[in-house]
N, C-alpha and C positions, 0 to 999 in steps of 0.2 A: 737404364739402357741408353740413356745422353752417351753418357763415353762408348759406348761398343758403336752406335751408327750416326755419331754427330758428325754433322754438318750433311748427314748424304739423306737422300731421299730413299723410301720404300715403293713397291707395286702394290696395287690390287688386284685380285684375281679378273679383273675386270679392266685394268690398264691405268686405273688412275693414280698419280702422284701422293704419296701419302708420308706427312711426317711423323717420324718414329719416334720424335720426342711424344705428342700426341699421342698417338695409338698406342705406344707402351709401356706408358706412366703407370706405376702402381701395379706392374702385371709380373706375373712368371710367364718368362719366355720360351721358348722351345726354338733350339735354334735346328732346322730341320735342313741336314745333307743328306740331298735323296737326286734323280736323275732320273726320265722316263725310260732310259734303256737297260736300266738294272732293274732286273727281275726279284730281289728281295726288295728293292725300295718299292715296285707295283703290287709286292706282296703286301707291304705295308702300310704304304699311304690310305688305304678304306679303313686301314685300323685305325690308325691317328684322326682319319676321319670323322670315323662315329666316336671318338675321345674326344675331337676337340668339339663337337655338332653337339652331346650332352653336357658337354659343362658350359657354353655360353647360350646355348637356347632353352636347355630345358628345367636351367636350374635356374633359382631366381634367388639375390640377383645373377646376373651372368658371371659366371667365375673368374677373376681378373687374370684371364691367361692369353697369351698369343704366341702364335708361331710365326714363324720368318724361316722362309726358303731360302737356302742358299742352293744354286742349281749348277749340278756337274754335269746338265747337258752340254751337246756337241753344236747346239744352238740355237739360237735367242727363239726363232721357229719352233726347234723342240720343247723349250722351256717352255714357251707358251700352251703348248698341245697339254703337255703335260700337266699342266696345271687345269687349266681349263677342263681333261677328259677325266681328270682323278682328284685335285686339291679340294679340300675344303674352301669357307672363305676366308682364306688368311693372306698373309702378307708375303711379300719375297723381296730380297734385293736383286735389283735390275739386271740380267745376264752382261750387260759390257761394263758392268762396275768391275774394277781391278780386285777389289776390296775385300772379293769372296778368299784370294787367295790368304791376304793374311789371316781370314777370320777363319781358315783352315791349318793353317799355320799354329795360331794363337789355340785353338781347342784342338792340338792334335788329333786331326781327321785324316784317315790313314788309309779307313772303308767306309762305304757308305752302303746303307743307309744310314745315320748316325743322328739320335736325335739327343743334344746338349741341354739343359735343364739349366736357364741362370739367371741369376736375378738382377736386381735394377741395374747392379755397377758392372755387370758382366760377368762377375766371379760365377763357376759353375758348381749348383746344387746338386747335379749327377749327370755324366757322361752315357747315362744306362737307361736314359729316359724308351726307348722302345723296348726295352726287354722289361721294361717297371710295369708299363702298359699293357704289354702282352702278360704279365704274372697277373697283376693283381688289380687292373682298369682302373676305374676314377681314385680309388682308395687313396693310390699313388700320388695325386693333387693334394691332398692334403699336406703329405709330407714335404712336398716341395714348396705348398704356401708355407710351413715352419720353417723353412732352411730359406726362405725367400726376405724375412724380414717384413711380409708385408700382411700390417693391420687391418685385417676384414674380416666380418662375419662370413663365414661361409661353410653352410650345409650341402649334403647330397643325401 
């Protein structure tokens, strides 16, 4: 994940600065295009929710996954709302980074909700990652740690 968000900084759902070489070493990413005023992404976000809430809490260890908001609110206000009334606790790229646009650009994001599945270097594991979720819930991690490249024990 160095090359997709080096040099830039992350959010927390809580406001604070976070660097993404840190928080997404060794992880499957979920790169998560979603927006509080689409009604499929507010259908979706409790999904990804309790997806992403059972695999770092309640599995042990916590399943090396993270997500990153990229946010098509209309602004840094809604962004915030949004996260704060619906998100898990995951991460976001900051609403006045330019950088959402190439990174929509770069995974042909066309609709949204759209959540991209990719591993360390950026390449993507699957573009289908909310419909994998919606079919077949955690099972789905599995596949994406095999396609991820990354060595960990990991049960559910």
């Amino acid at each position: 994940m160095v090359d997709v968000f080096s040099g830039r900084l992350l959010v927390s759902k809580d406001g604070r600065s976070v660097d993404p070489e840190e928080a997404l070493q060794n992880k499957v990413v979920g790169l998560y295009f979603s927006a509080g005023w689409c009604s499929p992404c507010r259908d979706f976000t409790p999904v990804l929710c309790d997806f992403y809430t059972e695999l770092l809490e309640e599995t042990e260890p916590p399943a090396p996954f993270e997500v990153v908001f990229i946010s098509s609110d209309h602004s840094a206000e809604e962004m915030v709302g949004y996260m704060h009334a619906m998100h898990g606790d995951w991460l976001a790229l900051p609403f006045h980074d330019p950088y959402k646009h190439d990174l929509k650009k770069k995974y042909n994001i066309t609709a949204i909700p759209k959540l991209v599945i990719v591993k360390q270097t950026g390449e993507v594991i699957t573009d289908k990652g909310r419909k994998q979720i919606r079919d077949k819930g955690l099972s789905c991690f599995r596949n994406w740690l095999a396609g991820a490249d990354i060595f960990q024990n990991f049960s559910s």
